[in-house]
C-alpha positions in Angstrom: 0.0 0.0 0.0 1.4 3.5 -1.3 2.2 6.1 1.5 -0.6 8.8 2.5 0.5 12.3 2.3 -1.5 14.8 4.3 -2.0 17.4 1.1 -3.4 20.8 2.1 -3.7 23.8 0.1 -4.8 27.3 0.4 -5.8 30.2 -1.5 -3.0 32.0 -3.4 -2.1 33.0 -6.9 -1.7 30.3 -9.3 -3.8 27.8 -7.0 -6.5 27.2 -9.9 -3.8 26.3 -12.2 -0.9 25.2 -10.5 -2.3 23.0 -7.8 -3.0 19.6 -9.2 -0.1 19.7 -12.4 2.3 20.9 -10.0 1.4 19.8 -6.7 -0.9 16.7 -6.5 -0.2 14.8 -9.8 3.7 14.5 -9.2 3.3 13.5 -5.5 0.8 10.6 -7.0 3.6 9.9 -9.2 5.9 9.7 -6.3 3.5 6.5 -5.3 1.4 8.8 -2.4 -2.0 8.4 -1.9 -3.4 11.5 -1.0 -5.6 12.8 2.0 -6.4 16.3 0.2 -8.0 19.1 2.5 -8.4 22.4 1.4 -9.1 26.0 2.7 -12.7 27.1 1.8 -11.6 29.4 0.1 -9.1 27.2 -1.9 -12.0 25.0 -2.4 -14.1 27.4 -3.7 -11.1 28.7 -6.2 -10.5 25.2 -7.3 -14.2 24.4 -7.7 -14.6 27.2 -10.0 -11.7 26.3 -12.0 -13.6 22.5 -12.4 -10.4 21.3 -10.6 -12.3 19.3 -8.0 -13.4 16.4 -10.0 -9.8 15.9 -11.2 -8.3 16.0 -7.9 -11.1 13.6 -6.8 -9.8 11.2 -9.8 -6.3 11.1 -8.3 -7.3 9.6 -5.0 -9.7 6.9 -3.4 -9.8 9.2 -0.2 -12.6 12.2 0.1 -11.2 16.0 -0.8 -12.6 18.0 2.0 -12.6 21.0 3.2 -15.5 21.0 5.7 -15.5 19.2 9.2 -17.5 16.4 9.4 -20.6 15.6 12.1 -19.3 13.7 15.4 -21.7 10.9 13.9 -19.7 10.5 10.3 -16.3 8.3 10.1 -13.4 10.0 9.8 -12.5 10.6 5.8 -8.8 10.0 5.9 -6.0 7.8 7.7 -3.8 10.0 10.2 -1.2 10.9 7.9 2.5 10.6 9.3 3.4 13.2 6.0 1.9 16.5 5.5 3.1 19.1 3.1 0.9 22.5 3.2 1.5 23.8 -0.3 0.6 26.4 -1.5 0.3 28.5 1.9 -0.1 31.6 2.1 1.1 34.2 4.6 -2.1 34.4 6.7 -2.6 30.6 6.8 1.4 30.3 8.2 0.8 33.1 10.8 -2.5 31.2 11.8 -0.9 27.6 12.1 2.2 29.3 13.6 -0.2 31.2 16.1 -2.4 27.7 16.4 -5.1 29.2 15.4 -7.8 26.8 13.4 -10.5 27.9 12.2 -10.9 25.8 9.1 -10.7 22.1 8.4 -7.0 22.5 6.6 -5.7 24.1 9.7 -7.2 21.6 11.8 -5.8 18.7 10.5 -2.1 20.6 10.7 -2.4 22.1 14.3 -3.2 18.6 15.4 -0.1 16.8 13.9 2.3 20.3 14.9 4.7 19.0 17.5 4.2 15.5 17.3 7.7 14.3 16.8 6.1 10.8 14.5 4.7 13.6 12.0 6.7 15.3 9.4 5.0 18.5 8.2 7.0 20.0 5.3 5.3 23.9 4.4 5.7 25.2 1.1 4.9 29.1 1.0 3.8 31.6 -1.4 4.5 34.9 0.1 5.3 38.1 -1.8 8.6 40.3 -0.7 6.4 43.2 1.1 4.7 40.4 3.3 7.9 38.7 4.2 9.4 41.5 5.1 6.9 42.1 7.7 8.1 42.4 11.6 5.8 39.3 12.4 6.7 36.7 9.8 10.0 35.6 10.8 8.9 34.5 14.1 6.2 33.0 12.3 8.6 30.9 10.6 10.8 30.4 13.5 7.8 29.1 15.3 6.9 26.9 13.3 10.4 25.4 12.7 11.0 24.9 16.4 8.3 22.7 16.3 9.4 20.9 13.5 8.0 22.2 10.9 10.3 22.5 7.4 9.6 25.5 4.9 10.7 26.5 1.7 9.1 29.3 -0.5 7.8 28.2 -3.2 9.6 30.3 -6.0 9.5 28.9 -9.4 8.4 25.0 -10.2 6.1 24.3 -6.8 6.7 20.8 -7.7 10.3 21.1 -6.5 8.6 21.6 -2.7 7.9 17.7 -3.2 11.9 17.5 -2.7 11.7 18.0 0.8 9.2 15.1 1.8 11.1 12.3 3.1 11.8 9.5 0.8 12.2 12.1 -1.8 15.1 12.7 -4.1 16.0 15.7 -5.8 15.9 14.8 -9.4 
């Protein structure tokens, strides 16, 4: 059985298009199954663009990005792999913070710190936003918990390098 990766997205530039040929079809080709969970807003972006349906065809596990009821089974495995790419700088500050107030975040602020979970981030930010007073201790925070991150500058695909098991091609 292939290896579940944890694959959460949020809403920033290039999500409609970039997403699934950059993000989710190479990791499937990599041999992970994916547990996809979105933003809402994501999944409003990517529903729009009709991207849904195709992310749907590249996994047997539900894309969410809605809770479920107490009373429903759980939709995916617990992932020991997540990579959160694209983030964008307010979904970073907010799992940085621990703040979750959507189903992506969720799933991430419940594997942060837990030393048998790898969570790799992969962040879209632009220069005026990382230069902000705040987001280096965003990042700091998030790395002394664990967490790896790498901007996602260029080919997002080449985020998939830093999952473990992966080699840089």
């Amino acid at each position: 059985m292939s290896r579940v990766l944890g694959l959460v997205a949020s809403s920033c530039g290039g999500l409609d298009a970039r997403f699934r040929t950059e993000i989710a079809e190479p990791a499937a080709e990599r041999g992970w199954r994916l547990a996809i969970t979105l933003t809402p807003t994501a999944a409003r972006w990517l529903d729009a663009a009709g991207e849904i349906a195709k992310l749907q065809d590249l996994t047997d596990l539900e894309v969410r990005s809605t809770s479920r009821l107490p009373t429903q089974p759980r939709p995916h495995p617990d992932p020991t792999v997540f990579l959160f790419a694209p983030a964008t700088a307010n979904s970073v500050a907010k799992l940085a913070l621990g703040i979750a107030d959507n189903q992506a975040l969720t799933v991430l602020g419940d594997a942060l710190g837990d030393p048998a979970v790898t969570i790799v981030v992969g962040y879209s930010v632009r220069d005026p936003r990382a230069g902000h007073p705040a987001w280096r201790g965003h990042l700091d925070a998030l790395h002394s918990a664990g967490v790896r991150t790498e901007r996602l500058d260029g080919a997002w695909r080449l985020v998939l390098n830093a999952l473990p098991g992966s080699t840089r091609p």
